[in-house]
C-alpha positions in Angstrom: -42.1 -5.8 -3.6 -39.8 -8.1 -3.4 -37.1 -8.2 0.1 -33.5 -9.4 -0.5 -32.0 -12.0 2.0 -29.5 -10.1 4.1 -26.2 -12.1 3.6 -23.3 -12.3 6.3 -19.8 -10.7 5.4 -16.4 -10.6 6.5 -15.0 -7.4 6.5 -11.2 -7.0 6.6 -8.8 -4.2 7.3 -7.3 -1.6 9.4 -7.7 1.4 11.4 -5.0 4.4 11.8 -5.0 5.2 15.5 -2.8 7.0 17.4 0.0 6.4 14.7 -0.5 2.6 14.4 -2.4 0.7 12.3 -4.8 -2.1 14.0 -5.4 -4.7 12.1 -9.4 -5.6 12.6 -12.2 -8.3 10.9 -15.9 -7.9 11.6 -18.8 -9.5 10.6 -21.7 -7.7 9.3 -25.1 -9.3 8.0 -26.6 -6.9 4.7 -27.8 -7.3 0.8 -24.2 -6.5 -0.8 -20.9 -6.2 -0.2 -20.7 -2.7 -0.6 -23.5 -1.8 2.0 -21.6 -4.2 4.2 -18.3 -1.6 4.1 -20.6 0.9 4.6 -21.8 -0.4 7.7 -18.5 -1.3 9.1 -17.4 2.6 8.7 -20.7 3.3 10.3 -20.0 1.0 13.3 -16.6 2.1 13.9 -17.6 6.3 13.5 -20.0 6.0 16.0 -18.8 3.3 18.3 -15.7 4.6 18.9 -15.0 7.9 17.6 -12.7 7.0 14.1 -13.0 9.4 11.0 -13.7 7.6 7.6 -10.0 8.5 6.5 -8.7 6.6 9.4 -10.3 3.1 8.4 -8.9 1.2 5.5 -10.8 -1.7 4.4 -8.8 -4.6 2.5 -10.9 -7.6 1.8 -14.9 -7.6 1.6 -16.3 -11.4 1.2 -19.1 -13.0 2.0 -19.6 -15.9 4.4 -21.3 -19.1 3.8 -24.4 -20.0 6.5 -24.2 -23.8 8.1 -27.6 -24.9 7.8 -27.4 -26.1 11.3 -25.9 -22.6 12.9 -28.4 -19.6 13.5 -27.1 -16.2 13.2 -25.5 -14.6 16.5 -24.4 -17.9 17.7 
């Protein structure tokens, strides 16, 4: 079996809290883009208490690895 390289990925959007929307980015490390949003829902729902229909995600990209830079730092 064959393991995919996990991939770093910017995830854009905003949260409904309170009334206001928050603008946030995070960056996530998994196999696609769409696991990556999946994982930022994830992260939020349990982290701090938001329901799915309170985050809106605009922009999903991927972010390019300097060969010198380790992930984490």
């Amino acid at each position: 079996m064959i393991m995919a390289e996990e991939k770093v990925f910017l995830v854009e959007g905003e949260i409904l809290e309170k009334g206001l929307k928050k603008p946030f980015s995070k960056r996530v490390s998994a196999k696609t883009g769409s696991f990556a949003s999946e994982k930022v829902v994830c992260l939020f729902g349990s982290k701090n208490k938001i329901k799915r229909n309170r985050i809106f995600l605009r922009e999903i990209k991927e972010v390019k690895m300097d060969a010198g830079k380790e992930k984490g730092s």
